[in-house]
N, C-alpha and C positions, 0 to 999 in steps of 0.2 A: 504494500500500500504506500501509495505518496500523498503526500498532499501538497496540494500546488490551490492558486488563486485563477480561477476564471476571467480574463476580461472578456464581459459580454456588451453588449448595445444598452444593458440595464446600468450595469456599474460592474464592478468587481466584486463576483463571488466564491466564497472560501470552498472549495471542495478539496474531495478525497478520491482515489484513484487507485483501483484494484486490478492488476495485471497478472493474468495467466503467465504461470510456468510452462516457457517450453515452446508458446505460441508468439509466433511474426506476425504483426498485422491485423491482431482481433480486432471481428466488430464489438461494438462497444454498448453496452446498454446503461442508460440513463436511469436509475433509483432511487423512487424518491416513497418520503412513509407517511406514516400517521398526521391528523393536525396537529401543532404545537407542537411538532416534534423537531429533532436536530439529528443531523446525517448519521452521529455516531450512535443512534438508537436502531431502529428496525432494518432501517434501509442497508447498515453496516452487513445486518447479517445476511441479507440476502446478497449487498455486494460479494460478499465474501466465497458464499456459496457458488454463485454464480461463475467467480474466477477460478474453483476450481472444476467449473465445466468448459474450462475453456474461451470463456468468454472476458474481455476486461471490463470495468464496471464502472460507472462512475455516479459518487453520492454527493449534495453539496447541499449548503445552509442557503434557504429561501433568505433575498430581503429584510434586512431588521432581527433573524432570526441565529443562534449560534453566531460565528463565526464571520456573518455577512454583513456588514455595516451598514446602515440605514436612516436616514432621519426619524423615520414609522418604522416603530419595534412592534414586534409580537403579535401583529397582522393577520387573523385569520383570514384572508380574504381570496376566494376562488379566482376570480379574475386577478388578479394582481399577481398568483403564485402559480396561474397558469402559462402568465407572462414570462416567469422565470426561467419555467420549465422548458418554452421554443426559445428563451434566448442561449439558454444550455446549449440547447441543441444544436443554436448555431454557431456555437462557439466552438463545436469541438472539431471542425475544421482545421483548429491551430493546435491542438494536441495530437504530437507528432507519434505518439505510442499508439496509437490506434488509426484503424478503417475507419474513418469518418462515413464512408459510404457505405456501411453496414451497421446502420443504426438502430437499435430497440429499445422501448418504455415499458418498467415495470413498478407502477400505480400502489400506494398498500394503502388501503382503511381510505382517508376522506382523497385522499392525494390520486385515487382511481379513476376518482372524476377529474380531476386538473389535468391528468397525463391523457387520457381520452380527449377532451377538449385540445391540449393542444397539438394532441398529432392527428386529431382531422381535418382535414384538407393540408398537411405539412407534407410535400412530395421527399424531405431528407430523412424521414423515420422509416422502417420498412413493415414494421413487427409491431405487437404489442401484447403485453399480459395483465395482469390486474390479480391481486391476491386482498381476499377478506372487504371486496368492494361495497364500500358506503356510499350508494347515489342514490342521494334523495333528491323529493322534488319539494319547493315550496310547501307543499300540503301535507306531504309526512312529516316535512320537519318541525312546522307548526303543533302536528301532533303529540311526536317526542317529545316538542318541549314543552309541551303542558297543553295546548290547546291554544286558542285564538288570542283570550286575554293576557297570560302567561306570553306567549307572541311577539302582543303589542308592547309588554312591558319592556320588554327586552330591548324591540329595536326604538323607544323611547329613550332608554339607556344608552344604548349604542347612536343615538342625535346627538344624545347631550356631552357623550365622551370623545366626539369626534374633534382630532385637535388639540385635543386637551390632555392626551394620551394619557387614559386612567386603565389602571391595570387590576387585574384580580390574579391570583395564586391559580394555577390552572390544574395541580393536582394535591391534596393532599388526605392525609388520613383524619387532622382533628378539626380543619378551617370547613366548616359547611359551607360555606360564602365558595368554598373555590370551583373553578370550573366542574371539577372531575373529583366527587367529594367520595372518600375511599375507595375508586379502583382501582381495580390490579394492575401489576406493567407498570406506570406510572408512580405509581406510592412502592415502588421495589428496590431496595439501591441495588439490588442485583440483578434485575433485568431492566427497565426503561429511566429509575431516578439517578442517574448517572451524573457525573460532575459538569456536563456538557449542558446539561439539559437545562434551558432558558423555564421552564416551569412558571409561565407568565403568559396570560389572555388578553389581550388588550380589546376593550368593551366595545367599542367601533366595529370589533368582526361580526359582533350579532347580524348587524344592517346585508352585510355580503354572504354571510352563510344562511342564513335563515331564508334569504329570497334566491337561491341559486338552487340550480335546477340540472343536476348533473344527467338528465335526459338527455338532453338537446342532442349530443352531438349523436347517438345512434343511427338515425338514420342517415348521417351521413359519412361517418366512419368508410373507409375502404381498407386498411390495413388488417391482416389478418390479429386477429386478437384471441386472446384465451383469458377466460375467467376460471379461477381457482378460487372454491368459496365453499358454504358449507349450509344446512339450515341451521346451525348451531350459530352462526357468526351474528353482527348484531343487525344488518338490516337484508337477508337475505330478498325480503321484497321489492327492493331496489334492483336485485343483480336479474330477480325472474323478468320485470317489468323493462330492463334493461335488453336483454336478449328477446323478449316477445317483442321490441320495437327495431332490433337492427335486422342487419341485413345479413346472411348467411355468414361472412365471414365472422361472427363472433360464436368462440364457439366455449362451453363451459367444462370445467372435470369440477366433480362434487365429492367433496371428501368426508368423512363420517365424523360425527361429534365433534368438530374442531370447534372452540371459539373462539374470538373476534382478537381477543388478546394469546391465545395461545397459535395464530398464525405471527406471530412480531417474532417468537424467539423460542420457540419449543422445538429442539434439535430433529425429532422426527416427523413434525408438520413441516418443517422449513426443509427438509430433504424429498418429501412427497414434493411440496409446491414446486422447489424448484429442477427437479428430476421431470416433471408435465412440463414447465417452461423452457427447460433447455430444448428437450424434444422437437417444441412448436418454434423454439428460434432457429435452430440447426435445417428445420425444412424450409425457413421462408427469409433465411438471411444470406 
């Protein structure tokens, strides 16, 4: 692994950079995970994984996030992080250890939807996969989070924070207030509460996640795609309503009892997942 600085068309973003033993010239697949998260969390592992299937990998800190410098910190915002994720893309042009022109996106949890979004209609990606995909639409997410009034509170909250850059604790065990109030992964210093990990919400994202609509882009995707997901994960609804809208090329493997946090870093989910994804990238990269 290296870690080197991206210069993209955004700014410069800190990444990490996982190269196969053995291999000239791997294509390259772009990694990215969970919201609020930071490279050296989920995405790590499956970099990891990935490189040694022969593939090089690459993980890097969104905007504001870990590692990447930003005026707007801690940003949940789909549009903004899906910006990122094609300026990546077109950055890696200049890194000279990889095939730039065998490029693939692999999406984990809310991040499934950003990498979908930006590699449809992007003729430099070729591939795509998606693991433990969370695409909701407006009206699921409304429901998650309490309903309509619960909703409006939020993105009330999220008017008034904007600017202002107010933050709340986005995971812990005794702060109720915090985004993600005792769950797993997250509250673990041995699997997601890691020293890296920015663990900070900024109330502005309510307004961009609560009205994003990680649909859209199905019908118009062309790249061949694979979802790896489970009924156990946490919005399988999304992934069924995702594939009932696209168009042949997306195609699912359904794995048994896995849940939502035990795809981030459970050594024999994370060897299923990416044993299906190397598969679907080695046919179409």
């Amino acid at each position: 692994m290296q870690s080197i600085n991206l210069d993209t068309r955004l700014g410069t973003l800190a990444a990490n950079l996982y190269l196969p033993q053995g291999v000239e010239n791997p294509p390259v697949v772009v990694v990215t995970g969970a919201w609020t998260t930071v490279k050296e969390q989920m995405p790590a592992v499956y970099a990891k994984a990935l490189a040694d299937k022969g593939f090089a990998a690459i993980t890097f800190d969104f905007r504001g996030w870990g590692r990447s410098e930003d005026a707007i910190r801690y940003l949940e915002d789909p549009s903004r992080k899906t910006d990122d994720i094609r300026a990546v893309i077109d950055a890696l042009a200049s890194v000279e250890q990889v095939d730039a022109s065998r490029i693939a996106g692999v999406g984990i949890c809310a991040s499934a939807g950003y990498m979908l979004d930006a590699i449809a209609g992007n003729s430099k990606i070729s591939a795509a996969a998606v693991v433990a995909p969370w695409l909701h639409t407006p009206a699921m997410a409304t429901q998650i989070y309490g309903g309509d009034e619960q909703a409006a509170s939020l993105l009330k909250a999220a008017a008034a924070a904007k600017g202002a850059e107010v933050y709340i604790e986005a995971a812990s065990l005794t702060n109720e207030n915090a985004l993600m109030y005792q769950a797993p992964y997250y509250t673990e210093n041995d699997r997601g509460l890691i020293p890296e990990y920015d663990n900070q919400f900024n109330v502005a994202s309510w307004d961009g996640w609560l009205n994003y609509n990680a649909q859209l882009s199905a019908t118009s995707l062309e790249q061949p795609t694979l979802m790896v997901a489970s009924e156990a994960m946490a919005l399988p609804a999304g992934a069924h309503e995702y594939l009932d809208a696209a168009k042949g090329n997306v195609s699912a493997v359904w794995l048994e009892n896995v849940t939502q946090f035990d795809f981030y870093d459970q050594a024999d989910v994370v060897s299923q997942a990416v044993e299906n994804i190397a598969k679907h990238f080695n046919a179409h990269l």
